[in-house]
ROSE-4610 file (N, C-alpha, C; in Angstrom, 1 decimal, always signed):
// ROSE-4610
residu = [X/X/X/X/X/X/X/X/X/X/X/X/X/X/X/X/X/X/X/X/X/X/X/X/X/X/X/X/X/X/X/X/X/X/X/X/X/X/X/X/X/X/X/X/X/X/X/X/X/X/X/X/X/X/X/X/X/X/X/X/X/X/X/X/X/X/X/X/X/X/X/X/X/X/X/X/X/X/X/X/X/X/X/X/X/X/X/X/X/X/X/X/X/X/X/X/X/X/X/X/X/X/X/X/X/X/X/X/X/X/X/X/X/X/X/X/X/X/X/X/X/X/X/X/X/X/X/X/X/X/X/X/X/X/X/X/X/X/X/X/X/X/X/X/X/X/X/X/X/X/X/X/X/X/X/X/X/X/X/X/X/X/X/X/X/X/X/X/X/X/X/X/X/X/X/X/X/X/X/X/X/X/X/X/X/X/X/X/X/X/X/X/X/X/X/X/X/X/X/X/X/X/X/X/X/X/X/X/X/X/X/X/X/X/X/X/X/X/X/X/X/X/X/X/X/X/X/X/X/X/X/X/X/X/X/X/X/X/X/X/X/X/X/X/X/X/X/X/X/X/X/X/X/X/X/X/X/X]
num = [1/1/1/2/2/2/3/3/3/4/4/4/5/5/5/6/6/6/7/7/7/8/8/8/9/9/9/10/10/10/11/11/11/12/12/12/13/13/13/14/14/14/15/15/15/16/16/16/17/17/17/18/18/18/19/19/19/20/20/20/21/21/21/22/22/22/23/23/23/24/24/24/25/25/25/26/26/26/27/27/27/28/28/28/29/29/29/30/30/30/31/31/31/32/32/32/33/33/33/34/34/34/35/35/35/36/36/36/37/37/37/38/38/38/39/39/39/40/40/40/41/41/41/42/42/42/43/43/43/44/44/44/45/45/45/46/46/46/47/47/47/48/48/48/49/49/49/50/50/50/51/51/51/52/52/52/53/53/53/54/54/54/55/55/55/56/56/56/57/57/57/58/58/58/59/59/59/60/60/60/61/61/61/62/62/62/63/63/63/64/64/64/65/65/65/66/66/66/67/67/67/68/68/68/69/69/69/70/70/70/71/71/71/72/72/72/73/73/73/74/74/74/75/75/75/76/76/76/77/77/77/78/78/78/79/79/79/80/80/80/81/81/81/82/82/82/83/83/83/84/84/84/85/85/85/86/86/86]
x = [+7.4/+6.8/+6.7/+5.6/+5.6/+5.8/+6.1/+7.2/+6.1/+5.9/+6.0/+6.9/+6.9/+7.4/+7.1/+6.9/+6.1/+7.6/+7.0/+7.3/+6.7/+7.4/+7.3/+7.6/+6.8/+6.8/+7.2/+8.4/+8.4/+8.3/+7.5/+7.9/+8.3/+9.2/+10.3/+9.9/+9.0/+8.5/+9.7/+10.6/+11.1/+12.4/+13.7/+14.7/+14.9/+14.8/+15.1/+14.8/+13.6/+12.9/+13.9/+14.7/+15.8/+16.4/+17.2/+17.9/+16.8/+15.7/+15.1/+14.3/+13.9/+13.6/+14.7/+15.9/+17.3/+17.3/+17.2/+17.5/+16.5/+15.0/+13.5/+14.3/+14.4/+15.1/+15.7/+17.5/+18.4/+17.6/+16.9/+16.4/+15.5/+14.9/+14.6/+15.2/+16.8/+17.6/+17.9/+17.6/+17.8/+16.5/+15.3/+14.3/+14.2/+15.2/+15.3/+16.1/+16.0/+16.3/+17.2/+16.7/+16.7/+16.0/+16.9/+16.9/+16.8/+16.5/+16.9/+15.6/+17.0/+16.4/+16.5/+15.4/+15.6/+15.6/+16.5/+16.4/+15.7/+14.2/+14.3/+14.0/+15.2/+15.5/+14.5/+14.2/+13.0/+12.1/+11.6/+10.6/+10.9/+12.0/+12.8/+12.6/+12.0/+11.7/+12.8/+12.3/+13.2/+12.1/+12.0/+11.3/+12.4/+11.9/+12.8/+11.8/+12.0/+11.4/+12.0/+11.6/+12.0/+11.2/+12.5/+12.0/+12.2/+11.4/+11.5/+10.9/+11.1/+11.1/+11.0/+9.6/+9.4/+8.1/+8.0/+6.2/+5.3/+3.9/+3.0/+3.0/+3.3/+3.4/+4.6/+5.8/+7.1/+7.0/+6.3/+6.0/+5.5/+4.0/+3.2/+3.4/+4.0/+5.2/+6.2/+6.7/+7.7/+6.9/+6.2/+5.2/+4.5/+4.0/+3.4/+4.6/+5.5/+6.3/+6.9/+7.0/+7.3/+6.7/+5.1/+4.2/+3.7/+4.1/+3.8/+5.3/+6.2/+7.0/+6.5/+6.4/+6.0/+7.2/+6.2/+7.1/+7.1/+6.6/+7.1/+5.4/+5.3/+4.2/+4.9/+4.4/+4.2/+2.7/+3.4/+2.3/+2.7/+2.6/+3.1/+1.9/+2.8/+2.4/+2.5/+1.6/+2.1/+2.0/+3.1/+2.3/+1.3/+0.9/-0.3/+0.4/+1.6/+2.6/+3.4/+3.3/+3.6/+5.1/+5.8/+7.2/+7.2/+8.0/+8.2/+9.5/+9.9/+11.0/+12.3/+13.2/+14.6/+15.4]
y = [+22.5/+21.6/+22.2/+21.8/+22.7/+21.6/+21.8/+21.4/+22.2/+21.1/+21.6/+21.1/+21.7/+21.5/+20.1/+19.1/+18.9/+17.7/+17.3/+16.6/+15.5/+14.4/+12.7/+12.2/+12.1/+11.5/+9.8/+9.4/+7.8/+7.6/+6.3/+5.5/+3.9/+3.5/+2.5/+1.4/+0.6/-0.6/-1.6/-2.0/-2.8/-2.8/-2.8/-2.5/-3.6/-4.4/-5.3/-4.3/-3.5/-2.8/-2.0/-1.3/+0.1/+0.0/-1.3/-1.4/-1.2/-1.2/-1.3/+0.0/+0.9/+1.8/+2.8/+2.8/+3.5/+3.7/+2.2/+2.0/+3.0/+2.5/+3.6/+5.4/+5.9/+7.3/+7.2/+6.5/+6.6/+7.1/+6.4/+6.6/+7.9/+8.8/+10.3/+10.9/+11.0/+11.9/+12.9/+13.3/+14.3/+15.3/+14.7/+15.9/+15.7/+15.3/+15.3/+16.5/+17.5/+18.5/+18.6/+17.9/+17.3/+16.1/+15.5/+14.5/+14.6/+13.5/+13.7/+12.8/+11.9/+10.4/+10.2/+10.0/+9.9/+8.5/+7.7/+6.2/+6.7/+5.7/+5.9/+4.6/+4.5/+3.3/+2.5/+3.5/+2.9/+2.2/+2.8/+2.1/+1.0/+1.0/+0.1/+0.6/+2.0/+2.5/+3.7/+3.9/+4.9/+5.8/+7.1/+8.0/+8.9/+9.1/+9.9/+10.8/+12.2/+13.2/+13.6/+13.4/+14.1/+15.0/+16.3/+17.5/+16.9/+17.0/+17.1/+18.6/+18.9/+19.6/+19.2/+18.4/+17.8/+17.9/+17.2/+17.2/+16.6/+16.5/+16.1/+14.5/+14.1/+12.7/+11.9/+12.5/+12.1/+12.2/+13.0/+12.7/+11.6/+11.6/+10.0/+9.2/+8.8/+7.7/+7.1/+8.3/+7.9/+7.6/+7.9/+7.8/+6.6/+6.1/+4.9/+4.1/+4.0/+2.9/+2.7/+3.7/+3.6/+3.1/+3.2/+2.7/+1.2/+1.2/-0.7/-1.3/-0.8/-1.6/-2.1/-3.4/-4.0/-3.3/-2.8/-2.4/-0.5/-0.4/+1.2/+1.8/+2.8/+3.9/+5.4/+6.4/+7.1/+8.0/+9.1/+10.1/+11.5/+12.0/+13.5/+14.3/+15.4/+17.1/+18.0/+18.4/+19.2/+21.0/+21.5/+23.1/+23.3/+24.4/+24.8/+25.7/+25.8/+26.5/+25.8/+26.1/+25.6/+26.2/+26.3/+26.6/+26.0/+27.0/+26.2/+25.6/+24.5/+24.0/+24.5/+25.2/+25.5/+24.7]
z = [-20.7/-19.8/-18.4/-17.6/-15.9/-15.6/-14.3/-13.2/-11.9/-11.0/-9.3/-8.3/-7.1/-5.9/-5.4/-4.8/-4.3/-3.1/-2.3/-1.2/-0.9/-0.8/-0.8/+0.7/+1.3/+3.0/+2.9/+3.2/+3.3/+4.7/+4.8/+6.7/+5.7/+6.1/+5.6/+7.2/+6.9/+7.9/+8.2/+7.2/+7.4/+6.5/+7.4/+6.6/+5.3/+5.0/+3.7/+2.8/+2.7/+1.4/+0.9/+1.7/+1.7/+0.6/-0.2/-1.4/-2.3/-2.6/-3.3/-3.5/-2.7/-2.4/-3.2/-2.5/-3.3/-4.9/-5.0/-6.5/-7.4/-6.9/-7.4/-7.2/-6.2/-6.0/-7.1/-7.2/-7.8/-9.6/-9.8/-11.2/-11.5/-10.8/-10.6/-9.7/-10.1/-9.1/-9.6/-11.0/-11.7/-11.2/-10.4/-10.2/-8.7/-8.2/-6.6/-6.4/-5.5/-5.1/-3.4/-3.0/-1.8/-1.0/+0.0/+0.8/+2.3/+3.5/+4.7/+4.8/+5.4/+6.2/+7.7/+8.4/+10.1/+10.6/+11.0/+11.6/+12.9/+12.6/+14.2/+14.8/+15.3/+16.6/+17.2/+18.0/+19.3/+18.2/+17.3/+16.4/+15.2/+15.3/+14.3/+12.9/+12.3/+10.9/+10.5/+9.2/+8.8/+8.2/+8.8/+7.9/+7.1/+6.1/+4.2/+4.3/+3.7/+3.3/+1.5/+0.4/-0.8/-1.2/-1.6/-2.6/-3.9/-4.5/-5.9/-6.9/-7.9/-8.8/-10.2/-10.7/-11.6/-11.7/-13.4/-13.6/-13.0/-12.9/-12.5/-12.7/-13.9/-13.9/-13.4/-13.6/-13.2/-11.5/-10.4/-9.2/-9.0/-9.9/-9.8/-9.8/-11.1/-11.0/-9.7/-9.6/-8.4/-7.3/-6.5/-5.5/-5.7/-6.9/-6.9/-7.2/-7.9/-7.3/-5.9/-5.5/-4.0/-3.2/-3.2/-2.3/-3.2/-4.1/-4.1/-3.5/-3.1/-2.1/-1.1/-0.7/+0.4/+1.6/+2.4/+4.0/+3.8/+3.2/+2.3/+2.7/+2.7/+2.8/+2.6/+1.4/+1.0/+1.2/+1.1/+0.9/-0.4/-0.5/-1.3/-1.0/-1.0/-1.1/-2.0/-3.1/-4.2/-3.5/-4.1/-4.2/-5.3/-5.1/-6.5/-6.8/-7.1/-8.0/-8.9/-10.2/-11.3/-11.7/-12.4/-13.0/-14.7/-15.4/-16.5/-16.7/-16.9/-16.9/-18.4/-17.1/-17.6/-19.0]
């Protein structure tokens, strides 16, 4: 099976969502690579950045659950580099 890079932009509107948001991550943490969350204050949000290293649909998924969170906005970035999975 191939596998890409790709990167998951969150802006977190409103802290209630955050437990819920977690729980979604928690359940593809096996293709999370990397994390790093910014509170930012002045604006009362949290922007998240995730690596992941999984398939094309296993991204989708996560991405669209994430952005049907109410308060939640998502984006993603794929590479156009493929890998075969280890």
């Amino acid at each position: 099976m191939e596998t890409r890079i790709a990167v998951v932009g969150i802006i977190v509107e409103n802290p209630n969502a955050v437990e819920k948001l977690n729980n979604i991550l928690h359940e593809y943490s096996k293709y999370i690579i990397g994390r790093m969350g910014i509170p930012y204050h002045k604006r009362n949000i949290s922007i998240i950045s995730i690596v992941m290293d999984a398939p094309n649909d296993v991204i989708s998924a996560l991405s669209g659950k994430l952005g049907m969170l109410p308060h939640v906005s998502t984006k993603t970035v794929y590479s156009k580099l493929t890998f075969d999975s280890e």
